[in-house]
ZAMARGU-4260 file (C-alpha; in steps of 0.2 Angstrom, whole numbers, plus 5000, padded with zeros to 4 digits):
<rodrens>
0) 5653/6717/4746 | 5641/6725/4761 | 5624/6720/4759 | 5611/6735/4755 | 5603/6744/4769
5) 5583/6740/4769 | 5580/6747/4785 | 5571/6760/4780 | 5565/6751/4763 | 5545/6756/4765
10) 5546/6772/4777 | 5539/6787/4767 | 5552/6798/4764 | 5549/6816/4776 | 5548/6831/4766
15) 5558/6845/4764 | 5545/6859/4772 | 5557/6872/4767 | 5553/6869/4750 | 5534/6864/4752
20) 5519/6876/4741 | 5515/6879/4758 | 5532/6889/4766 | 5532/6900/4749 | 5513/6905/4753
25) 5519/6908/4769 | 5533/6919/4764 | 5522/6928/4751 | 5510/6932/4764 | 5523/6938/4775
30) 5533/6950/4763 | 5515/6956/4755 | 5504/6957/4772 | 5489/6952/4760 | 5479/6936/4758
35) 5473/6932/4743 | 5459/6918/4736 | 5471/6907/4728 | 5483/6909/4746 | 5467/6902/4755
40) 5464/6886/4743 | 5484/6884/4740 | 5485/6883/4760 | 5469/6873/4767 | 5471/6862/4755
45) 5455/6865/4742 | 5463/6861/4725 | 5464/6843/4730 | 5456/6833/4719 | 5440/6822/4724
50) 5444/6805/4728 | 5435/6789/4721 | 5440/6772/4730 | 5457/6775/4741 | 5460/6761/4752
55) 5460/6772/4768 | 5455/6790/4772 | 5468/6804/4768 | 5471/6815/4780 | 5480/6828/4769
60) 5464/6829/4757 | 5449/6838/4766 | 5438/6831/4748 | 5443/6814/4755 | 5429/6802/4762
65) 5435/6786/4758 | 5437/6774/4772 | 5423/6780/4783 | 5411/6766/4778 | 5416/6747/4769
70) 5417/6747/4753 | 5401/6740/4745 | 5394/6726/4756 | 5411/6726/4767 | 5408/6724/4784
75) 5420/6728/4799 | 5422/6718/4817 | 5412/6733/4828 | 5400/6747/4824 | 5384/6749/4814
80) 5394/6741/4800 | 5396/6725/4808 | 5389/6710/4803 | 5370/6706/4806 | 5373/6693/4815
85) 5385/6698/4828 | 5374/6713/4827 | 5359/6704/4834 | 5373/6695/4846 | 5373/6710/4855
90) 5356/6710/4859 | 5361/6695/4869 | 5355/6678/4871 | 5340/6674/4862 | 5325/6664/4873
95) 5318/6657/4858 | 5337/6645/4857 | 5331/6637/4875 | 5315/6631/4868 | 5311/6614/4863
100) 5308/6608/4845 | 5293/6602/4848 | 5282/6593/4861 | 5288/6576/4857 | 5305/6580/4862
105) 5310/6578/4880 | 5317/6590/4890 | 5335/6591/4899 | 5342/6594/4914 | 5354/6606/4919
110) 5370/6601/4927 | 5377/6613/4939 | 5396/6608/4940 | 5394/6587/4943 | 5377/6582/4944
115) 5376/6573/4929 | 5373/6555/4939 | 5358/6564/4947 | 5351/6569/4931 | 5354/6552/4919
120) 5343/6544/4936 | 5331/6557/4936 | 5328/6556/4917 | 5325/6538/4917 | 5312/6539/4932
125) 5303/6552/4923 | 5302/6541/4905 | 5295/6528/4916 | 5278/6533/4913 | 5268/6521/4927
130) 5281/6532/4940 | 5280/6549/4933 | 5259/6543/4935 | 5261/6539/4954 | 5273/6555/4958
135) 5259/6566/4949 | 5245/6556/4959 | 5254/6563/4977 | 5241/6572/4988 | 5245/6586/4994
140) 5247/6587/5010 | 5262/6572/5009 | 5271/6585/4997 | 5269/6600/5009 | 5277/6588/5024
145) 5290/6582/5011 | 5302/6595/5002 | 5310/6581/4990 | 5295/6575/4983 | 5286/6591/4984
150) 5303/6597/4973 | 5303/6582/4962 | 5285/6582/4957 | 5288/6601/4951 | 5303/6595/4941
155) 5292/6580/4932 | 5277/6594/4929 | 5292/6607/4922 | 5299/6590/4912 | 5281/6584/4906
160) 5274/6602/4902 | 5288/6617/4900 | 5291/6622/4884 | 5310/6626/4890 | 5320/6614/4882
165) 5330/6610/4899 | 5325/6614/4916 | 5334/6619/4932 | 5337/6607/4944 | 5343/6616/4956
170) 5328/6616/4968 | 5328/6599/4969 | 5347/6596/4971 | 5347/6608/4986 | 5330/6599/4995
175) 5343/6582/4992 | 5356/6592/4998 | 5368/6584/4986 | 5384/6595/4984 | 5386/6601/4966
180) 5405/6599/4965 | 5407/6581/4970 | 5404/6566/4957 | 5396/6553/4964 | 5389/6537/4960
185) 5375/6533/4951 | 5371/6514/4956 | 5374/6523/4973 | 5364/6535/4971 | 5348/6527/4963
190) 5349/6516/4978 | 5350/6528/4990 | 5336/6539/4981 | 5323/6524/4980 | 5327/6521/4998
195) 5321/6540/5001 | 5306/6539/4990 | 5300/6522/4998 | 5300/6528/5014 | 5293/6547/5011
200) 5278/6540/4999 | 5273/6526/5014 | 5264/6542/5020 | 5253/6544/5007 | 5234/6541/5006
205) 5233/6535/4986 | 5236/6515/4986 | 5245/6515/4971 | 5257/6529/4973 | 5262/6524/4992
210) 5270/6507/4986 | 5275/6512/4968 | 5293/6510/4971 | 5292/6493/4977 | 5278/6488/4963
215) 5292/6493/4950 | 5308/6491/4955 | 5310/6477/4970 | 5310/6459/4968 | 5318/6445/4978
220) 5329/6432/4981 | 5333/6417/4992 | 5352/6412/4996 | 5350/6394/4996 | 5363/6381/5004
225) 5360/6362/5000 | 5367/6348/5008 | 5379/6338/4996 | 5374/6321/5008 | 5354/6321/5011
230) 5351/6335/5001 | 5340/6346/5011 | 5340/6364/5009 | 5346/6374/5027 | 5334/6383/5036
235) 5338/6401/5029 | 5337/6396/5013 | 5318/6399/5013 | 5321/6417/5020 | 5319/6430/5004
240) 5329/6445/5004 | 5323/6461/4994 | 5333/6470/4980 | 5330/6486/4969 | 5345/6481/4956
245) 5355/6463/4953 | 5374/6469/4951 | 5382/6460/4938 | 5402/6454/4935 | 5407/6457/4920
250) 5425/6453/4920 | 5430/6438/4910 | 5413/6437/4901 | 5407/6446/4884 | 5384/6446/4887
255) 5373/6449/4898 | 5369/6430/4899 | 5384/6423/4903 | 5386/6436/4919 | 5368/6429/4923
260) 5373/6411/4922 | 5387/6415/4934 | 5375/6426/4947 | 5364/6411/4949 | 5379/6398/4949
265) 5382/6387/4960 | 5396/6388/4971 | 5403/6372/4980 | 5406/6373/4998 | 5422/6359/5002
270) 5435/6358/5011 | 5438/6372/5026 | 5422/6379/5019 | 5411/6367/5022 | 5393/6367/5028
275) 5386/6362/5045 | 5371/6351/5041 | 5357/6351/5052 | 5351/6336/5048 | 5367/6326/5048
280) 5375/6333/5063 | 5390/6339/5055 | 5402/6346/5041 | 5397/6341/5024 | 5401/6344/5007
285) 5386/6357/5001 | 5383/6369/4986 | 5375/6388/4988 | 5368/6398/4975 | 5356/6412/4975
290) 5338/6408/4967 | 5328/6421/4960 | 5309/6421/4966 | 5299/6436/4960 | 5303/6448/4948
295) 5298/6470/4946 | 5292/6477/4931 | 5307/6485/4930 | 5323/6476/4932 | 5339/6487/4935
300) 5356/6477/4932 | 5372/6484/4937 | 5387/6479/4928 | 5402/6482/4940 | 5413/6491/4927
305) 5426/6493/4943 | 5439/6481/4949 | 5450/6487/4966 | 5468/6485/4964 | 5476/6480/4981
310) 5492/6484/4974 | 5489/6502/4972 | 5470/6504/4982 | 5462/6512/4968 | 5450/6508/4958
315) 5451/6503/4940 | 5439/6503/4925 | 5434/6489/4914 | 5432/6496/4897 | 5429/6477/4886
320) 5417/6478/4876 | 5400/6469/4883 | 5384/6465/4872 | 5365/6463/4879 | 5348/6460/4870
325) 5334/6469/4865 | 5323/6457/4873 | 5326/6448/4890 | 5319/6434/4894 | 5321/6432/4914
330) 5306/6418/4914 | 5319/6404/4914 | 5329/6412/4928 | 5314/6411/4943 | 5315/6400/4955
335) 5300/6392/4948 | 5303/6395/4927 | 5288/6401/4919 | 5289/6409/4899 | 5279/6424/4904
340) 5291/6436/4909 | 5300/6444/4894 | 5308/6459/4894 | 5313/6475/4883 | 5328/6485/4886
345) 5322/6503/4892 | 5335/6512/4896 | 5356/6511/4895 | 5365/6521/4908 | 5383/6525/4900
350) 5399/6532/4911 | 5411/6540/4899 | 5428/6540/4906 | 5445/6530/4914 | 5442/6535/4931
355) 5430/6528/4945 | 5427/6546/4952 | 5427/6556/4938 | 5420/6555/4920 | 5402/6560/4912
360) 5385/6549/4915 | 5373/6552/4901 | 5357/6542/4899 | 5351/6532/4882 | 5332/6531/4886
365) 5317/6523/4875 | 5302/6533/4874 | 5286/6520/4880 | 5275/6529/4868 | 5283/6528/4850
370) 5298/6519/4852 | 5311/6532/4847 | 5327/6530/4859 | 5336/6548/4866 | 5350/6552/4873
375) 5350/6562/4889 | 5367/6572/4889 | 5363/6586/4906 | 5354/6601/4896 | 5358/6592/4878
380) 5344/6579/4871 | 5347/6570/4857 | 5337/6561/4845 | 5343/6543/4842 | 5330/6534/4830
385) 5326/6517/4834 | 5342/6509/4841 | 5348/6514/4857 | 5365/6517/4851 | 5357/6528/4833
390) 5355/6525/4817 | 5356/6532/4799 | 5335/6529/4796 | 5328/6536/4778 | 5319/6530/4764
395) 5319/6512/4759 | 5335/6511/4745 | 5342/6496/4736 | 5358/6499/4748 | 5361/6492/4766
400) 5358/6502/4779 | 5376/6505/4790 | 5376/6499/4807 | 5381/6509/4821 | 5397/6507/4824
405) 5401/6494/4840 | 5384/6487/4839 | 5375/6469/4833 | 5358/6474/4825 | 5347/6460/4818
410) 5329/6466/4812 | 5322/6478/4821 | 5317/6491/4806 | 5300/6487/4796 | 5295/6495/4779
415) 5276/6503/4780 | 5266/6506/4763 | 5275/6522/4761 | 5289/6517/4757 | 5297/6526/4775
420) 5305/6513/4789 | 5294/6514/4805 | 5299/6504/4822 | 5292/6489/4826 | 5282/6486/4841
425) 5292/6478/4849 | 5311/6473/4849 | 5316/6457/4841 | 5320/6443/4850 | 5339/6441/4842
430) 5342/6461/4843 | 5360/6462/4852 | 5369/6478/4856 | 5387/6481/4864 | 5395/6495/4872
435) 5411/6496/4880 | 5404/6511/4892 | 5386/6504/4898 | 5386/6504/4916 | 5367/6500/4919
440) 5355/6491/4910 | 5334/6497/4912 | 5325/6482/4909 | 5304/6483/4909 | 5292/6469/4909
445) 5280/6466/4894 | 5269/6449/4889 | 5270/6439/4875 | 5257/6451/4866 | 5269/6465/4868
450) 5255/6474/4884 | 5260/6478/4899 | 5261/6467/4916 | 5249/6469/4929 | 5261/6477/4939
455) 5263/6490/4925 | 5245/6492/4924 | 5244/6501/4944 | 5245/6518/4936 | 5237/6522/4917
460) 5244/6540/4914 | 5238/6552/4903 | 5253/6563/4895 | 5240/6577/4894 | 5236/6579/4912
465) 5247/6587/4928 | 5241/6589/4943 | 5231/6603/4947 | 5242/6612/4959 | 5255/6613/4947
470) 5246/6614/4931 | 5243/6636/4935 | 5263/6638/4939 | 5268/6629/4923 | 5256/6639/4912
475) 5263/6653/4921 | 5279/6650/4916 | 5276/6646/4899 | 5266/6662/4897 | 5279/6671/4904
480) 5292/6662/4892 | 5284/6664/4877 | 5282/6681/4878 | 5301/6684/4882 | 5304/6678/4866
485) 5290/6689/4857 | 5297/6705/4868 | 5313/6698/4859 | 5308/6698/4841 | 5300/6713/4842
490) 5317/6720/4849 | 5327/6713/4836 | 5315/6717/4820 | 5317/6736/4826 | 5332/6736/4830
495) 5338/6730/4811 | 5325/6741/4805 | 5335/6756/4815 | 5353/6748/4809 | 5344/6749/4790
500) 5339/6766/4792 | 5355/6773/4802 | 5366/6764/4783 | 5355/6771/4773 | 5358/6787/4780
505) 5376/6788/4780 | 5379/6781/4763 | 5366/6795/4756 | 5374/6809/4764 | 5391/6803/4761
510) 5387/6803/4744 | 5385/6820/4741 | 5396/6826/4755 | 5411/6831/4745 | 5412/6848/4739
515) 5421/6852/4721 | 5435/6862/4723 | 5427/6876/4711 | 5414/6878/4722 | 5415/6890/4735
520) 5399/6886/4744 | 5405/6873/4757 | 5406/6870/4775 | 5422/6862/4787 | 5416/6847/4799
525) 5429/6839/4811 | 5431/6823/4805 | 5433/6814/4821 | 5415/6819/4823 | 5408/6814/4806
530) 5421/6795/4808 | 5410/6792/4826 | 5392/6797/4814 | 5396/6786/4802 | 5404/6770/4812
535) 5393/6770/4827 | 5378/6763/4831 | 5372/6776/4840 | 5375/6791/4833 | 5384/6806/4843
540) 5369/6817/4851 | 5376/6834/4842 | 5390/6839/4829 | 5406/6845/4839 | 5416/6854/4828
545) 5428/6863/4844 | 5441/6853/4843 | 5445/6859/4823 | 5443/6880/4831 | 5456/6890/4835
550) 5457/6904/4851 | 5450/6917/4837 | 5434/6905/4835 | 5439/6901/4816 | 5447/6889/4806
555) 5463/6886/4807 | 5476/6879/4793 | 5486/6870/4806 | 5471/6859/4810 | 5468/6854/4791
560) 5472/6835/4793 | 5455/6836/4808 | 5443/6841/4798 | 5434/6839/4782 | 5427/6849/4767
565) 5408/6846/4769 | 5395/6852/4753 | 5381/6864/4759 | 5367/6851/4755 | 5376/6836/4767
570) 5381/6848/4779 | 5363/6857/4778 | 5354/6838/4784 | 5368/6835/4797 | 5363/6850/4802
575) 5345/6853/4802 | 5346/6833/4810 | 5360/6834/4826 | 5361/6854/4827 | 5379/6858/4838
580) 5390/6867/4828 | 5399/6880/4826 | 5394/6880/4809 | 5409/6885/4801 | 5407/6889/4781
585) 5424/6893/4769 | 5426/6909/4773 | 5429/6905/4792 | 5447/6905/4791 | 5458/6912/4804
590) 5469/6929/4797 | 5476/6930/4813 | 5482/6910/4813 | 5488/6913/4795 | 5498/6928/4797
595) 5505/6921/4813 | 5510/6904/4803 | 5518/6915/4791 | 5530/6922/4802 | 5532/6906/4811
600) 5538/6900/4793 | 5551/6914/4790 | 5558/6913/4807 | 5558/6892/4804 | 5569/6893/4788
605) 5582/6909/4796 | 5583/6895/4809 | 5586/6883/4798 | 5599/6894/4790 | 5609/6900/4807
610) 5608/6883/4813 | 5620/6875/4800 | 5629/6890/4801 | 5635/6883/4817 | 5635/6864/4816
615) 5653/6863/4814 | 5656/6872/4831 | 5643/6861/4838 | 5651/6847/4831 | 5670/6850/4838
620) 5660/6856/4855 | 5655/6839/4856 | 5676/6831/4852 | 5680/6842/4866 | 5691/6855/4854
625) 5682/6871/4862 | 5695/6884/4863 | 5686/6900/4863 | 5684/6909/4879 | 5670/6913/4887
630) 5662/6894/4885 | 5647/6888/4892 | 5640/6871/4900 | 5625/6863/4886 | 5619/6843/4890
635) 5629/6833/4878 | 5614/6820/4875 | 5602/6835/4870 | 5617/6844/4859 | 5619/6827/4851
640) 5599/6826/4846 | 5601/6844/4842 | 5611/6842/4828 | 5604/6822/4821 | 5588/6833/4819
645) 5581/6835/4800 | 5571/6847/4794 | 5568/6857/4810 | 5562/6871/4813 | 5561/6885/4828
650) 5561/6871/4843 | 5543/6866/4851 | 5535/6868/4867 | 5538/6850/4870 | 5557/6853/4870
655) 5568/6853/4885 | 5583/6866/4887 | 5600/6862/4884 | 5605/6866/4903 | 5588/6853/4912
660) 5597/6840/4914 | 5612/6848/4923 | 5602/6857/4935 | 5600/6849/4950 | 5586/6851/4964
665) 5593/6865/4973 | 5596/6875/4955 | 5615/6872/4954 | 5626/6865/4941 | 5625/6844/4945
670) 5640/6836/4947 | 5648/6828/4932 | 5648/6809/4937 | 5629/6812/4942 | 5617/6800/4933
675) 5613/6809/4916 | 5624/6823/4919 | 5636/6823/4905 | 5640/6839/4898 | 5650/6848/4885
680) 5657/6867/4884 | 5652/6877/4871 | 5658/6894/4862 | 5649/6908/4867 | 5642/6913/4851
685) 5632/6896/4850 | 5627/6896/4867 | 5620/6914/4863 | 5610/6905/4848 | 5603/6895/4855
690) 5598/6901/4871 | 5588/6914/4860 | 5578/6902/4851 | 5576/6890/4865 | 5569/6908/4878
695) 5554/6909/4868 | 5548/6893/4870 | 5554/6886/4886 | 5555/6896/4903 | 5568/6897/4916
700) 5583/6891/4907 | 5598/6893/4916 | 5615/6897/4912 | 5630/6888/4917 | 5648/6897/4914
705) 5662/6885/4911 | 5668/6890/4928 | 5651/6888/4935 | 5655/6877/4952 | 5644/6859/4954
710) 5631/6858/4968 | 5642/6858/4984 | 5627/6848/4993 | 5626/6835/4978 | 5642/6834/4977
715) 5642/6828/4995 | 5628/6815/4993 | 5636/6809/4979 | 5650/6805/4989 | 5645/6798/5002
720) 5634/6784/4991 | 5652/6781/4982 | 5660/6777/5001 | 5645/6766/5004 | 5647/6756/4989
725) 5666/6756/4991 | 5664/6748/5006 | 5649/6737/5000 | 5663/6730/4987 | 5675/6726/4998
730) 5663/6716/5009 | 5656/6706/4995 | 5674/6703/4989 | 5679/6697/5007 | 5665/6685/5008
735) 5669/6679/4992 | 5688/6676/4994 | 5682/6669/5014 | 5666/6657/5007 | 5674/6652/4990
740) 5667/6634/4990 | 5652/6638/4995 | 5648/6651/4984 | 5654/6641/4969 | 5643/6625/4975
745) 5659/6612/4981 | 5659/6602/4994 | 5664/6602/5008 | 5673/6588/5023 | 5664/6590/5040
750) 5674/6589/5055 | 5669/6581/5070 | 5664/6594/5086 | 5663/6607/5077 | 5646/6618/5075
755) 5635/6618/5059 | 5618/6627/5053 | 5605/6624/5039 | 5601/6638/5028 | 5584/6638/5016
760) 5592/6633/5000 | 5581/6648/4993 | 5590/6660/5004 | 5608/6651/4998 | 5604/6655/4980
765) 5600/6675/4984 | 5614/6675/4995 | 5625/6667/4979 | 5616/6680/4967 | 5620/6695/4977
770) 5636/6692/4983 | 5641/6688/4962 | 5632/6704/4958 | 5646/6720/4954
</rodrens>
């Protein structure tokens, strides 16, 4: 049993246009020559019934306005009905989203493609408030001699004042002349930039601010070498050497403690490495360690997070987990042990990735003046609480509080009277973290009271003062900001307001713009025009109703599914609003179209009728059974759609003649075996039929006799294109039989003496591929 044939399962049927209301008005006003009312509204469609909720808009109803607007509070992907929000999208980005949330939040930094070492530094100089002091206390005439400060002060102003909520840090990174594209290091590159800025601020005139790098950040240490035998320390060991950072191992130990205790170990020289003692004369037994004698305010550790691999010369990343403290306390570790220097943990500099030259660095930073800890991801600034890693802060419950995960917290959070959690002024002293990721620890100096050091104490700043030089140009910019985002609003609030009035006008004039068909007061608008009025956003500058006029300048029935029946009071306020035109009222339709359409429809159906008539001669024309004499050459691909035609009526303009595809360039009968030039003979009584028909719509068509002789100058071509493929095919079919292996990828013994070449593989396989090819 065959299975049923669904191909056509939901394709609306065609109908019969012989049998349509239409062709019998047609043929009415043909026999009668008269054109009555009832003809008029039986042929333009008038009688239709208005419609109430379709899904689409009919195009064979003129009273149909469904679809032109979203159903109640639809809305569409483009257009005035759109929603509001992609509507203001389009107004483009909105200043007020760069803004900060308030003053109390820090600012970012952009990155411009891999500078985000450069700006997890940058941000933890700046929340160092003693240095952000001694860069703003820079005179002048230092910052006009030196573009990198001059650049990096204008960044800490922007940072300290703009209401922006990240800044462009592109002057500065072009005065350092870093390139955008290349990761680098960071520990490399604090180094680096400290180096800079303690050699550019020696030129300054303020005390404070020329040595402000070395107050904070460098401290020193002695390498000491000790004699096992007499044990006297060797001459060098009373030299100190300066650092900015202490660069911690971290392999094989889980705190910040144990990797101390094995940077200040002692490491016994024997054997081959032993020590030449000045006192004793000779090689001895001796033990070097490094001793620690003075310490910053600020103490940078390092934690090398990358191991070299000999094996393969790359670099490979540690990624254990490693704890640290909330407070430090590096009194124990001088030279000379003293309990008053404790530090807090300031800042945690975090590398996310696998690789040593790739990855992200963003920045966990404690704000000096509260407490609160941020993170510093490029133009991103985060808000983590009171714990460097965040927390889930709220109001006090009878439930836990949840730990971050991959940290050790121990009591850092105090209720106040209010019943709200508040930090404490200080971190405690068992307060542990751990990260697998940290790659530099900020450590800064406090007393046992929680105050500043001395050290700290070299530059008092005031988070309300900039320097004057700067103070105008970041007013400026702010001022010029802030009214971006007013010129904004204003923009958007009229613009919705135009979006409301623009909706509220369409929906009221689409309301009463279909016309009853009793009422013979109405008006015919194209409805391309009235779809663009009522989907734009900007409405069309006048009503264009040409494209729905005929040659005559009225209204033609054959342009019905264009144009819509419009009600003398919608159309009067399209009207008196957008002007255009022509206005074109119900009684603008075209006699002339219609008596024309009527003919057309009588000669359409005697077509129909003659055309059956001889379809059975078509048909044995096409099984080669034409036996009447005299016959006449037709294309057998366009006699073949000829007949699979339904319902047609007197052949278009779009249609080609039955002889186009047999005429060649010079006008003559192609050659049979030409490309497309298949033909078939027909009688002379169908050829007569259809050439009448087919005259009066296409010019120039040619008539071939079935005696009629091909193209002697094509027929020439044509073979002299078959003897170059002939002989094409017998070269291909020699190289075949003479390279058999070869072609089919076999193998092959080489013989001694004899001559060989190398190919391109690539040209082998074209070779193969052409010489396969029939």
């Amino acid at each position: 049993m065959s299975r049923p044939n669904t191909r056509n399962k939901n394709k609306r049927p065609r109908a019969d246009e012989s049998n349509s209301p239409s062709v019998a008005v047609f043929k009415k006003i043909h026999s009668t020559g008269d054109i009555s009312k009832s003809d008029i509204c039986q042929l333009y469609m008038v009688w239709k019934p208005l419609c109430h909720g379709c899904h689409g808009n009919s195009k064979d109803s003129p009273n149909c306005f469904c679809g032109l607007i979203p159903i109640g509070n639809g809305v569409r992907k483009s257009g005035l009905w759109q929603k509001t929000q992609e509507i203001i999208r389009g107004l483009g980005p909105n200043p007020s989203s760069d803004l900060r949330d308030s003053s109390e939040t820090p600012a970012g930094l952009t990155n411009l493609g891999a500078t985000c070492y450069a700006n997890s530094i940058l941000q933890c100089l700046y929340m160092n408030t003693s240095f952000r002091s001694g860069i703003f206390s820079l005179d002048l005439d230092v910052l006009k001699k030196h573009p990198v400060l001059d650049q990096l002060v204008r960044l800490f102003a922007q940072l300290q004042s703009s209401k922006m909520a990240f800044i462009d840090s592109t002057p500065f990174i072009k005065a350092l002349e870093l390139d955008n594209g290349v990761q680098q290091d960071s520990h490399e590159f604090l180094t680096l930039f400290l180096s800079l800025l303690e050699q550019s601020l020696s030129h300054s005139k303020v005390p404070g601010t020329r040595e402000i790098v070395q107050h904070l950040f460098r401290g020193s240490v002695s390498h000491v070498t000790r004699c096992s035998s007499c044990g006297k320390d060797s001459a060098a060991s009373s030299k100190s050497e300066d650092f900015y950072e202490l660069e911690l191992n971290i392999k094989g130990f889980n705190n910040l403690e144990e990797s101390l205790d094995d940077y200040f170990s002692e490491e016994g020289l024997v054997g081959e490495n032993q020590y030449f003692c000045e006192s004793c004369q000779k090689r001895v037994d001796a033990t070097r360690c490094i001793k620690l004698r003075s310490l910053p305010p600020v103490v940078n550790f390092q934690l090398k997070r990358y191991v070299f691999l000999p094996k393969t010369t790359t670099k490979k990343k540690i990624s254990s987990s490693f704890s640290f403290p909330g407070q430090l306390d590096m009194g124990k570790r001088l030279s000379n042990p003293t309990s008053s220097y404790t530090y807090e943990l300031a800042a945690i500099l975090i590398h996310k990735g696998t690789a040593a030259n790739s990855g992200h660095y963003v920045a966990h930073i404690k704000d000096e003046s509260n407490g609160q800890w941020w993170e510093f991801d490029d133009e991103t600034v985060s808000k983590l609480g009171l714990h460097p890693f965040g927390e889930n802060l709220g109001k006090t419950s009878n439930k836990d509080d949840r730990k971050p995960q991959g940290i050790s917290i121990e009591g850092s959070v105090t209720n106040n009277n209010n019943g709200h959690q508040e930090a404490a002024s200080s971190s405690s002293p068992g307060e542990m973290f751990s990260s697998t990721d940290a790659y530099m620890l900020m450590y800064k100096c406090t007393n046992k009271d929680g105050n500043a050091t001395e050290s700290n104490k070299i530059m008092e700043f005031n988070n309300s003062l900039l320097p004057h030089h700067f103070l105008d140009e970041i007013n400026e910019q702010n001022a010029s900001c802030m009214k971006s985002c007013e010129e904004y609003q204003s923009k958007k609030g009229s613009h919705l307001a135009y979006i409301t009035e623009r909706r509220q006008e369409v929906k009221s004039i689409l309301i009463e713009a279909p016309a009853n068909p009793e009422d013979n007061s109405y008006f015919w608008i194209s409805t391309d025009w009235l779809r663009q009025w009522a989907d734009n956003i900007t409405p069309p500058l006048s009503i264009d109703n040409g494209p729905i006029q005929c040659e005559h300048g009225k209204v033609p029935v054959s342009k019905l599914t264009s144009m819509k029946r419009l009600s003398a009071a919608a159309w009067q306020k399209l009207f008196s609003k957008y002007g255009g035109g022509p206005t074109l009222s119900g009684d603008d339709f075209c006699m002339v179209c219609l008596k024309d359409g009527a003919k057309n429809a009588v000669s359409a159906d005697v077509y129909r009728d003659r055309k059956e008539s001889f379809k059975n001669l078509a048909e044995a024309a096409l099984a080669g059974s034409c036996s009447d004499s005299p016959s006449y050459f037709i294309s057998k691909a366009w006699l073949t759609h000829w007949l699979r035609r339904k319902n047609a009526g007197i052949l278009s303009d779009a249609d080609n003649g039955p002889t186009s595809a047999l005429r060649c360039r010079h006008g003559y009968l192609l050659p049979e075996h030409a490309p497309g030039a298949k033909r078939v003979s027909v009688p002379e009584s169908l050829w007569l039929f259809l050439y009448q028909t087919i005259s009066e719509k296409v010019d120039d068509v040619v008539t071939f006799p079935s005696d009629c002789q091909p193209c002697k100058i094509c027929s020439q071509e044509l073979s002299d294109v078959a003897s170059v493929e002939g002989n094409l095919r017998a070269v291909k079919l020699e190289q075949r039989y003479k390279h058999e292996k070869l072609i089919s990828g076999k193998s092959f013994a080489l013989r001694p003496g004899e001559k060989y070449y190398l190919v391109p593989s690539s040209w082998l396989s074209e070779w193969r591929a052409y010489i396969t090819t029939t």
